[in-house]
C-alpha positions as CSV (number, residue, x, y, z in Angstrom):
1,X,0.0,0.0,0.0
2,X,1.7,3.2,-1.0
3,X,1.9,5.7,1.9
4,X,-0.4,8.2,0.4
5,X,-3.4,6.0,1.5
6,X,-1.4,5.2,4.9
7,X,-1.0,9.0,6.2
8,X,-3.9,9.4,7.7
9,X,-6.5,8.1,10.7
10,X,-8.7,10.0,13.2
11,X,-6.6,12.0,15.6
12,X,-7.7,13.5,19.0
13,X,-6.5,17.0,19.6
14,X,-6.6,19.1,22.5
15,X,-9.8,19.3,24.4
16,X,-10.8,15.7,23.2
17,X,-11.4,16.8,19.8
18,X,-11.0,14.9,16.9
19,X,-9.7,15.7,13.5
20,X,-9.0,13.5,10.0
21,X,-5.4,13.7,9.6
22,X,-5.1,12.4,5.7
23,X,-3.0,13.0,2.9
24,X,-3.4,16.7,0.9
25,X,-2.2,18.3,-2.1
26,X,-1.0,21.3,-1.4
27,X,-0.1,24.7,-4.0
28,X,1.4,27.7,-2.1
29,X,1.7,30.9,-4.5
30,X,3.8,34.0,-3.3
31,X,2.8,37.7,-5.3
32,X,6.4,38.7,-5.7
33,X,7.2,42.6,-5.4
34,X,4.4,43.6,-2.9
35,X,6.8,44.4,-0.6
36,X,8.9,47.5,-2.2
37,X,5.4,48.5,-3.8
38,X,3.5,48.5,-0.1
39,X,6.2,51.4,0.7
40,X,4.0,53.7,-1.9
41,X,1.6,53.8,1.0
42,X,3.8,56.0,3.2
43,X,3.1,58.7,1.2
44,X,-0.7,58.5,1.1
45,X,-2.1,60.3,4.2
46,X,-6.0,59.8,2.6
47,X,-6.7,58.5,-0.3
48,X,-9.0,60.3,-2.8
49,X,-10.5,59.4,-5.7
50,X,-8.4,61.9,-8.6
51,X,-5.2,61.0,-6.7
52,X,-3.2,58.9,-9.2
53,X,-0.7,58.2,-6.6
54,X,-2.3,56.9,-4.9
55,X,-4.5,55.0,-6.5
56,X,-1.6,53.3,-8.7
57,X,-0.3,52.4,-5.3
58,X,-3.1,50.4,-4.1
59,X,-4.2,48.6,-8.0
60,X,-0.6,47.4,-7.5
61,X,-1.0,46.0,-4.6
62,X,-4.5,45.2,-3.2
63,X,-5.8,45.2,-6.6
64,X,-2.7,43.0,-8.3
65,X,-3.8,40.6,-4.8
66,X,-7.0,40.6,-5.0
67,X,-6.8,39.9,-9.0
68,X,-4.4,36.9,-8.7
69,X,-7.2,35.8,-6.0
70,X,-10.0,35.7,-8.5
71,X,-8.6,34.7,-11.2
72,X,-7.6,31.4,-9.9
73,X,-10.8,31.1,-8.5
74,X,-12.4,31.1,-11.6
75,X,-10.3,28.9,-13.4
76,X,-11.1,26.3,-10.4
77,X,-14.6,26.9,-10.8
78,X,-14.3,26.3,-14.8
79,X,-12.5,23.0,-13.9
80,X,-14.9,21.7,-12.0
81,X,-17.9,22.1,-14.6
82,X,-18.7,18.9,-15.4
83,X,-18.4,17.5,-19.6
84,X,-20.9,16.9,-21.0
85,X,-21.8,13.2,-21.0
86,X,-21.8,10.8,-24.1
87,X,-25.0,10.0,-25.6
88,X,-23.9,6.5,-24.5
89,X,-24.6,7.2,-20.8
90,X,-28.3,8.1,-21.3
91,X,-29.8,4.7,-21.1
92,X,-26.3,3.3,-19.0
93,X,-26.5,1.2,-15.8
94,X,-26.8,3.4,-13.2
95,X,-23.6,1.9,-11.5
96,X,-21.6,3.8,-14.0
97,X,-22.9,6.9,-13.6
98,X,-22.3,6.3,-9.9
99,X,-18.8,5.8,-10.9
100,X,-18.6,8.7,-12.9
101,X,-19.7,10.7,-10.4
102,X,-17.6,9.1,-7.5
103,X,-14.7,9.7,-10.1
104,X,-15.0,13.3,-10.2
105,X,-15.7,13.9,-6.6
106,X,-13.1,16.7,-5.9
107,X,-13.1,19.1,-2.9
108,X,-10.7,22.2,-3.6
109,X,-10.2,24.5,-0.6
110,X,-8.3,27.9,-0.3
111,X,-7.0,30.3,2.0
112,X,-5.5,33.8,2.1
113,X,-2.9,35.4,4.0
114,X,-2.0,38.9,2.8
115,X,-0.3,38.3,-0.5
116,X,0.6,34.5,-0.1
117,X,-2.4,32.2,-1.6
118,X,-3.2,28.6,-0.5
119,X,-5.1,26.1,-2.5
120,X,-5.5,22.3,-1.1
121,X,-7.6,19.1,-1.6
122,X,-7.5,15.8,0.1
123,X,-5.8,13.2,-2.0
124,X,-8.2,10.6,-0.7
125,X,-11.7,10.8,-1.6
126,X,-15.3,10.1,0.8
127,X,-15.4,6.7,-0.7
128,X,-11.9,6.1,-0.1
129,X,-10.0,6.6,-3.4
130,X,-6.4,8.0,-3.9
131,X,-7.8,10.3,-7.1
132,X,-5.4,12.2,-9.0
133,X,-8.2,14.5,-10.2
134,X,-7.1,17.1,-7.3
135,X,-3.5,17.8,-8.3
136,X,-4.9,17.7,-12.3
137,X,-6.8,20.9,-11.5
138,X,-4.2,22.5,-9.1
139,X,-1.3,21.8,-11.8
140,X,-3.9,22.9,-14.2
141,X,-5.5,26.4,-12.5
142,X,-2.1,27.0,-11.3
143,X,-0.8,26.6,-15.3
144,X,-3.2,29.4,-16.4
145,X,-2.7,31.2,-13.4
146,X,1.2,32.1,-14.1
147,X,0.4,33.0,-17.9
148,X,-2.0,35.0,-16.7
149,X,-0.2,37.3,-13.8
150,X,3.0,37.1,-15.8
151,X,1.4,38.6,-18.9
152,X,0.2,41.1,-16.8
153,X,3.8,41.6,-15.0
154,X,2.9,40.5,-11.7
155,X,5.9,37.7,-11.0
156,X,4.5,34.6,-9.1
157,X,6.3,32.2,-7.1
158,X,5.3,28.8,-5.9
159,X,5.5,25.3,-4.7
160,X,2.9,22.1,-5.8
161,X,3.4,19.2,-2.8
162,X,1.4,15.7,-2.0
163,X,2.0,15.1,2.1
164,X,0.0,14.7,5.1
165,X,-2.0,17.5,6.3
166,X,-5.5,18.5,8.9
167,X,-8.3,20.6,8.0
168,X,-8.4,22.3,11.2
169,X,-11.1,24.2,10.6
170,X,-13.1,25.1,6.9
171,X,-10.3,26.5,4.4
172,X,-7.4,26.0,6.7
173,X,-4.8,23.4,6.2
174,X,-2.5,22.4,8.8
175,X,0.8,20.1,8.8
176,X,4.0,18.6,7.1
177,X,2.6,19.3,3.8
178,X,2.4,22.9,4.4
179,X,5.4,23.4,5.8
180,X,7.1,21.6,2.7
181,X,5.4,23.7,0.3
182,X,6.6,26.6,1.9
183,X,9.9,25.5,2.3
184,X,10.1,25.0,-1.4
185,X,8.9,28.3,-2.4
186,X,10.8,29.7,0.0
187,X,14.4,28.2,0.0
188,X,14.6,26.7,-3.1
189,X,12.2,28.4,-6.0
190,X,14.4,31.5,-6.7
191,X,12.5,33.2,-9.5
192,X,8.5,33.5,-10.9
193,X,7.8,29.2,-11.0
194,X,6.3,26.7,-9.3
195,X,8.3,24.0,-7.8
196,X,6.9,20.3,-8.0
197,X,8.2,18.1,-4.9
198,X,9.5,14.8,-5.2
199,X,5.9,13.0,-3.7
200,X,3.8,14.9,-6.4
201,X,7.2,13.0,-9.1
202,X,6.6,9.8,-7.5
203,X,2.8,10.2,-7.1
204,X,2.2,11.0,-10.7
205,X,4.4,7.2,-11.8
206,X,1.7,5.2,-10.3
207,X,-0.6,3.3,-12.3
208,X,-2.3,0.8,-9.6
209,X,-3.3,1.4,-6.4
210,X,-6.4,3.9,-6.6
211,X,-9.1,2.4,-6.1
212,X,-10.6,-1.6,-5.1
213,X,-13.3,-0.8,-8.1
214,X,-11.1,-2.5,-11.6
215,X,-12.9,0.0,-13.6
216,X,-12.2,3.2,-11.7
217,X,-8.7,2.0,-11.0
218,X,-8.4,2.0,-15.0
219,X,-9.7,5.4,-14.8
220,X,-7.8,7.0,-12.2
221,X,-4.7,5.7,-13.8
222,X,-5.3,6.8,-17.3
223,X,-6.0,10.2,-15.8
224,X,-2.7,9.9,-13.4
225,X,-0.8,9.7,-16.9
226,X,-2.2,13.1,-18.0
227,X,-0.2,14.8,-14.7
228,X,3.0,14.1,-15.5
229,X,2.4,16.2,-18.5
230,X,3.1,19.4,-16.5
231,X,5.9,18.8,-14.9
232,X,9.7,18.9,-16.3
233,X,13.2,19.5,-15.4
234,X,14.9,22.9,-14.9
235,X,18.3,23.8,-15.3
236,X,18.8,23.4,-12.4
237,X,17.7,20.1,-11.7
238,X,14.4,20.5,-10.1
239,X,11.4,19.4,-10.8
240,X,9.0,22.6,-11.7
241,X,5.1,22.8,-13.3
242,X,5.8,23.2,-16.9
243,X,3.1,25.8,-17.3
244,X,3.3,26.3,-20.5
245,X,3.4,22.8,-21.6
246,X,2.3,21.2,-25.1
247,X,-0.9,19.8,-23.5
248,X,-1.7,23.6,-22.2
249,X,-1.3,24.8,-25.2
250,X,-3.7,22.3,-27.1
251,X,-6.1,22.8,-24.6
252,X,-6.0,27.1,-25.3
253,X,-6.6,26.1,-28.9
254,X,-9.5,23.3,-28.5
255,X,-11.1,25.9,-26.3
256,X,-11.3,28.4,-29.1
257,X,-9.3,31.3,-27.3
258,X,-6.1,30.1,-29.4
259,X,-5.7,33.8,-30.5
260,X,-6.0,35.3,-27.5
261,X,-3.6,33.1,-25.5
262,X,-1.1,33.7,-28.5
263,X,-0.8,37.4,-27.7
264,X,-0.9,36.7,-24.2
265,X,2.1,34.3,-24.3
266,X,4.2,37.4,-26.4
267,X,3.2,39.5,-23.7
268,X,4.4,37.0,-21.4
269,X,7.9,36.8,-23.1
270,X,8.4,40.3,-23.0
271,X,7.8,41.1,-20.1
272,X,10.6,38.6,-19.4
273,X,12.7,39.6,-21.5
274,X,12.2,43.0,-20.2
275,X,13.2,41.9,-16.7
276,X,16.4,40.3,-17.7
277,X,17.9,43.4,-19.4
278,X,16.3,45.4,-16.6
279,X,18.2,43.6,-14.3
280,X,21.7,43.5,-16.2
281,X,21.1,47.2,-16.5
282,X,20.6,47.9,-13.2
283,X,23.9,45.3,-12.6
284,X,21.7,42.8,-10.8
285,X,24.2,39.9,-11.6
286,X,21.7,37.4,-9.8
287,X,18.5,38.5,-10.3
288,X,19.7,38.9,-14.5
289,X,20.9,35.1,-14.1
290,X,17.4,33.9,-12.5
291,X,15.6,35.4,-15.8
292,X,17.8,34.4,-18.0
293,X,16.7,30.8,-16.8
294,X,13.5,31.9,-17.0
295,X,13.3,33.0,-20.3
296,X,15.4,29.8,-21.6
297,X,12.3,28.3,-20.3
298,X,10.0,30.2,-21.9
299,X,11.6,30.5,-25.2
300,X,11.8,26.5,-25.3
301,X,8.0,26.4,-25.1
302,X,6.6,29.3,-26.8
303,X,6.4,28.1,-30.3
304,X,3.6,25.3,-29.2
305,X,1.9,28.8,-28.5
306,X,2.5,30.0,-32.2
307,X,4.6,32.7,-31.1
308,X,8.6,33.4,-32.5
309,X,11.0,33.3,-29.6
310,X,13.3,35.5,-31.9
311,X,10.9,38.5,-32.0
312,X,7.6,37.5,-30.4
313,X,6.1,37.6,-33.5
314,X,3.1,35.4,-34.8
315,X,3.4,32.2,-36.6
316,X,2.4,33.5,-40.0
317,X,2.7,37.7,-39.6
């Protein structure tokens, strides 16, 4: 039995209550710059409504926050709308529609601490399946959540973990697996990425295991496959969400916002590229040398996004 189903049981806190310690996916994302821009408020004695100042200071801040917060939001709730069904399933035995539904049974969960967002989701299921579906639509959301904020220069930083955890109370995690995603994104993910640990590596190469129901097992496999596809090697060795990903990319242009996404992903790039030189200008030897290894990254994928890494230019233009 792999441990992922073993980290768990019913646990009696303090005060002789009891809480289901189980095994979480956990994605902690850090808003990079708030810091330096939260100074801008020192200046503002009260803000009103035809002072530029400071209104710049809070959209870059509270309003840069608060988009980041909704946007991932949205892309959670789009992920959870369910397909529609094959004309196959209309006149089906109703046991397969139960395990249709028991397949997508997903529970995502967030909370928000100033400009650091967490999103989580038990790894085991109410009937008692190890599903893969909740780190497909964290890897996913959190995919279309750095194209977005990047393309809209607001650097994001992050770490994607699979470790044991407590709901302590509604929307607040607790445990090992928070601590090692922040340690990640803290320690170890030195410029706008996500970091993948090594349980979400090895969780991602299992193909049995899932569930006692041969069918769903079949399923949950199959569907474990389609994670690995975001996740690659950096330079440096580690293991980070490859957001921008062949399989992203397909699904932009299947969705019919192909266009769109293409000048979104030149936007992306130069706003990288920007940074870089911004940074050798400035003589920012280390900062220069983190987005040069960013942009390698995102020049190596950009052309599945119909975009020229030598001038940002269209495929075609």
């Amino acid at each position: 039995m792999s441990w992922w189903r073993k980290a768990g049981g019913r646990m009696e806190m303090q005060g002789n209550a009891k809480q289901d310690v189980g095994c979480y996916v956990v994605c902690l994302i850090d808003i990079l710059g708030q810091t330096e821009k939260l100074k801008q408020w020192a200046d503002i004695e009260l803000i009103e409504q035809d002072d530029e100042q400071a209104l710049n200071a809070l959209r870059s801040t509270a309003g840069a926050v608060n988009q980041v917060r909704k946007h991932f939001e949205e892309q959670f709730r789009q992920l959870e709308l369910p397909p529609q069904l094959p004309e196959s399933f209309e006149n089906t035995n109703p046991q397969v529609l139960t395990n249709y539904q028991r397949f997508r049974s997903v529970k995502i969960s967030s909370m928000c601490f100033s400009d650091t967002l967490v999103f989580y989701s038990p790894m085991i299921n109410l009937d008692g399946d190890v599903t893969p579906l909740p780190l497909y639509r964290i890897m996913a959301a959190c995919s279309k959540m750095l194209a977005f904020a990047l393309q809209r220069e607001l650097p994001i930083r992050g770490a994607i973990t699979i470790g044991t955890g407590v709901e302590l109370n509604e929307g607040e995690i607790y445990g090992p697996v928070l601590a090692e995603a922040h340690r990640l994104e803290s320690h170890y993910a030195e410029y706008p990425h996500v970091l993948i640990s090594e349980t979400v590596c090895e969780f991602v190469q299992s193909t049995d295991g899932f569930s006692s129901i041969s069918a769903l097992n079949s399923s949950y496999a199959a569907s474990n496959l389609r994670n690995a596809q975001f996740i690659c090697t950096d330079k440096d060795g580690l293991s980070i969400l490859d957001y921008l990903c062949p399989f992203m990319a397909e699904t932009a242009r299947l969705s019919g916002v192909g266009v769109h996404t293409t000048k979104a992903i030149k936007k992306l790039h130069e706003f990288v590229k920007s940074e870089k030189l911004g940074f050798e200008q400035q003589g920012s030897t280390k900062l220069a040398q983190r987005y040069a290894r960013m942009l390698d990254y995102v020049e190596s994928r950009i052309a599945h996004w119909g975009v020229s890494s030598m001038n940002g230019a269209d495929r075609g233009e």
